[in-house]
C-alpha positions as CSV (number, residue, x, y, z in Angstrom):
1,X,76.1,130.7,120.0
2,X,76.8,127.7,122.3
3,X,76.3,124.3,121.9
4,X,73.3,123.9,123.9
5,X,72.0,127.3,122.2
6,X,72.7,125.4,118.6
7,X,70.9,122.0,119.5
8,X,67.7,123.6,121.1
9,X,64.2,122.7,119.8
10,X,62.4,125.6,117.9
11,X,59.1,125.5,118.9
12,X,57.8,127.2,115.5
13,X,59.7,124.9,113.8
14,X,59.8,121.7,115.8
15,X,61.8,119.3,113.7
16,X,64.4,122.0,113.9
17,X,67.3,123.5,115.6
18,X,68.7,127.1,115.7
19,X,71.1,125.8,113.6
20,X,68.5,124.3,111.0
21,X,66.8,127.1,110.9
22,X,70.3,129.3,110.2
23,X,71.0,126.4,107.3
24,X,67.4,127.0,106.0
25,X,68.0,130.6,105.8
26,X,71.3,130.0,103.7
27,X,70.0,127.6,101.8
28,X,66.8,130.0,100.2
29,X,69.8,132.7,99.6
30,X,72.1,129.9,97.7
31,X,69.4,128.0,96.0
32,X,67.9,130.8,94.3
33,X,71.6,132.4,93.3
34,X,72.5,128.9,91.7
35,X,68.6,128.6,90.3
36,X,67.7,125.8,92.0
37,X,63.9,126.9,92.4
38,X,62.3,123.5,91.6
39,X,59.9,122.6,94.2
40,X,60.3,126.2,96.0
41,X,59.1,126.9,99.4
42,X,58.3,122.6,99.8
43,X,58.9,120.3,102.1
44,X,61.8,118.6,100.2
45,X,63.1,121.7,99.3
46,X,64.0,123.0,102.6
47,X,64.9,120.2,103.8
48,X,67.4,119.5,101.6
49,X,69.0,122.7,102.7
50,X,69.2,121.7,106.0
51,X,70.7,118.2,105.2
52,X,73.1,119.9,102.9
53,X,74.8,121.8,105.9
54,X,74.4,119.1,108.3
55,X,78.2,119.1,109.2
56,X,78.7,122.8,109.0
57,X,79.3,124.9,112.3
58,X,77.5,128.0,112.7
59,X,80.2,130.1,111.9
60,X,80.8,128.6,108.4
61,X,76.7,129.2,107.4
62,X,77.5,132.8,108.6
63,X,80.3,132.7,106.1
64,X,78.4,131.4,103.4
65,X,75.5,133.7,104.4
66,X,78.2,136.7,103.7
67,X,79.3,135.1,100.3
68,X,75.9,136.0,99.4
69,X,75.9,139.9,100.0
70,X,76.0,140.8,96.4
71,X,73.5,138.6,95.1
72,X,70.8,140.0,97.6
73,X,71.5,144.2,96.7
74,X,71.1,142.5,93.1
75,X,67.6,141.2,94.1
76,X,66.8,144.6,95.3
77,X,67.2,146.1,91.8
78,X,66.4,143.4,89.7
79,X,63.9,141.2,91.4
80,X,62.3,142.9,94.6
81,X,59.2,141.2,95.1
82,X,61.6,138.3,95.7
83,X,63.7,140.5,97.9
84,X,60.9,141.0,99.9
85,X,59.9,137.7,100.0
86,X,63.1,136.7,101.5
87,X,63.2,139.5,104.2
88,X,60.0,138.3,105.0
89,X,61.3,134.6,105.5
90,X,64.3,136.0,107.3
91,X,62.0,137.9,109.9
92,X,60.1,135.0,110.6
93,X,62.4,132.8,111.6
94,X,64.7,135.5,113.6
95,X,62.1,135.3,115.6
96,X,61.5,131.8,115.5
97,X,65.3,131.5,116.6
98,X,64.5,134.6,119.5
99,X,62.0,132.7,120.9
100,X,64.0,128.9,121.1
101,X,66.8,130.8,122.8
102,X,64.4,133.4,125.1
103,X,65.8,136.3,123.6
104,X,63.7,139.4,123.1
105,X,63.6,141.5,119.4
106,X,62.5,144.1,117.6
107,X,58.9,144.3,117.1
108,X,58.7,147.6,115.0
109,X,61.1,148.0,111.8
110,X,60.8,148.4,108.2
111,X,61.5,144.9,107.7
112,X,58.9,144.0,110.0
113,X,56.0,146.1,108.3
114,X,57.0,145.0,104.9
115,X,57.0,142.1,105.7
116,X,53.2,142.1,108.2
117,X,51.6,143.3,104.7
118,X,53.3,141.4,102.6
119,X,51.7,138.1,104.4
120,X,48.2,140.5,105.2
121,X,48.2,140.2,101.6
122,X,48.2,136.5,100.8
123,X,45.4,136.4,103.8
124,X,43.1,138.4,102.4
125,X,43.8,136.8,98.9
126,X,42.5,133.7,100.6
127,X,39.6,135.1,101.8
128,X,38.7,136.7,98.5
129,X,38.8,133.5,97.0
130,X,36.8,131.7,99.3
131,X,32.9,131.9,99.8
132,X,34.1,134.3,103.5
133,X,32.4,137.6,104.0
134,X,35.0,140.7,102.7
135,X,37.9,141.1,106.0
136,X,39.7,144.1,106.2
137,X,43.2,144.1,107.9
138,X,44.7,147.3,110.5
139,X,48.6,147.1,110.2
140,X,49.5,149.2,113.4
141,X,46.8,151.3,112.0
142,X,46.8,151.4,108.3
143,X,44.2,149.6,106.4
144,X,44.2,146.6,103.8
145,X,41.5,145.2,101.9
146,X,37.7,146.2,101.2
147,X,36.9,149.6,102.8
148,X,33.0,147.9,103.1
149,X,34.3,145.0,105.0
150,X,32.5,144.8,108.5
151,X,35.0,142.5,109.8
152,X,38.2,143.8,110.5
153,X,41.6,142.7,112.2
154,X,43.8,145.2,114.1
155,X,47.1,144.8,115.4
156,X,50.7,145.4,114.8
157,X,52.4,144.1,112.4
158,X,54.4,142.3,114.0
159,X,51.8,140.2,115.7
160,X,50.0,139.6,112.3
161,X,52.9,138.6,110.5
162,X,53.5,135.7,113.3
163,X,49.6,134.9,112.7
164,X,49.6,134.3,109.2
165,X,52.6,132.2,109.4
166,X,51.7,129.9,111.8
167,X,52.9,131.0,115.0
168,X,49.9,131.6,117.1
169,X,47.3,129.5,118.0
170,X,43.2,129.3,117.4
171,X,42.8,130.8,120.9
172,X,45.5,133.7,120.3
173,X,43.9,134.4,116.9
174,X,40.6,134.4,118.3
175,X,41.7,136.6,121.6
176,X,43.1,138.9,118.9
177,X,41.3,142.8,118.0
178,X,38.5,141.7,116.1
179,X,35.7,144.0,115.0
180,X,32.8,141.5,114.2
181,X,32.9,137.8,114.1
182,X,35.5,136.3,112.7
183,X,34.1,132.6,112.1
184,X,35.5,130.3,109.3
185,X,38.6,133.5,108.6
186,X,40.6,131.9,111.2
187,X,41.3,128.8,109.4
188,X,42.6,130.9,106.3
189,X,44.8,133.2,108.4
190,X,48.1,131.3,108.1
191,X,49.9,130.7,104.4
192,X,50.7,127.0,106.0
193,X,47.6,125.9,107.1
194,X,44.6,126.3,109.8
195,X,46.4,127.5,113.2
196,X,47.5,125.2,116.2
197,X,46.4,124.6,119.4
198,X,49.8,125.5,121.0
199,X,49.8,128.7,122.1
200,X,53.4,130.6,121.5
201,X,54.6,133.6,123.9
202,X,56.9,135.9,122.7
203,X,59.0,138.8,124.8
């Protein structure tokens, strides 16, 4: 990566730089391994990660990143809804990095579904908890939620995971494959709150 590549702005994650992002990713893996899980998923917490590598070049957060290997296959065995969780925070923000540095990606993988249902999931938990008619979800085809819901959202998974984590805007969500009318759902769609109005365009 070169300079100018490690000091860009990410647009999903505009306080950031590739290399913020990198030291964010890090930082989950090393938190959780050492137990530090107060305040998981916050503000402070991720930041903290970030100022915590501050001075470190990318290759030394890949090095660090590799320390980690055997804690993660541990995760798999012991812990893997937390696994998952993590893949699903690492697919994210490759993409978020993809997308500061114009670079295309994968858009279909097992990571990429897992993780598109994982965040469906949380959605229509929200929506089930709220006074919302039922919402069903198509994952690239496969159904979640109510088989009587008359309001349903197709796509990939891919594009739904980067709508419930706040990378699309009202007017993407909206121009999305809607069967019915979606109304007050779109402001529940993302786990970090109601959607943008900066639209984000992806390769």
């Amino acid at each position: 990566m070169t300079a100018e590549q490690t000091n860009a702005l990410v647009p999903t994650c505009p306080d950031w730089t590739p290399r913020d992002v990198l030291s964010h990713v890090v930082g989950i893996c090393a938190d959780f391994k050492a137990d530090r899980r107060e305040g998981s998923g916050g503000d402070a917490w991720t930041a903290a990660q970030v100022v915590a590598r501050a001075d470190h070049s990318v290759d030394q957060l890949i090095e660090e990143w590799k320390d980690q290997h055997d804690y993660i296959d541990e995760l798999f065995t012991d812990m893997p809804d937390l696994a998952w969780a993590l893949v699903a925070d690492l697919v994210t923000h490759e993409h978020d990095i993809r997308l500061a540095l114009g670079l295309s990606g994968q858009h279909q993988s097992e990571a990429i579904t897992a993780s598109g249902r994982r965040y469906a999931d949380r959605f229509l938990d929200r929506v089930k908890e709220s006074a919302l008619a039922p919402l069903a979800l198509e994952l690239d085809g496969v159904r979640q939620g109510p088989d009587t819901a008359d309001l349903v959202l197709s796509g990939t998974a891919f594009e739904i995971l980067r709508a419930c984590t706040g990378r699309r805007s009202r007017s993407q969500i909206e121009a999305m494959d809607w069967t019915g009318e979606p109304t007050s759902h779109i402001d529940l769609i993302s786990s970090y709150g109601p959607p943008s109005s900066i639209a984000i365009h992806e390769s």
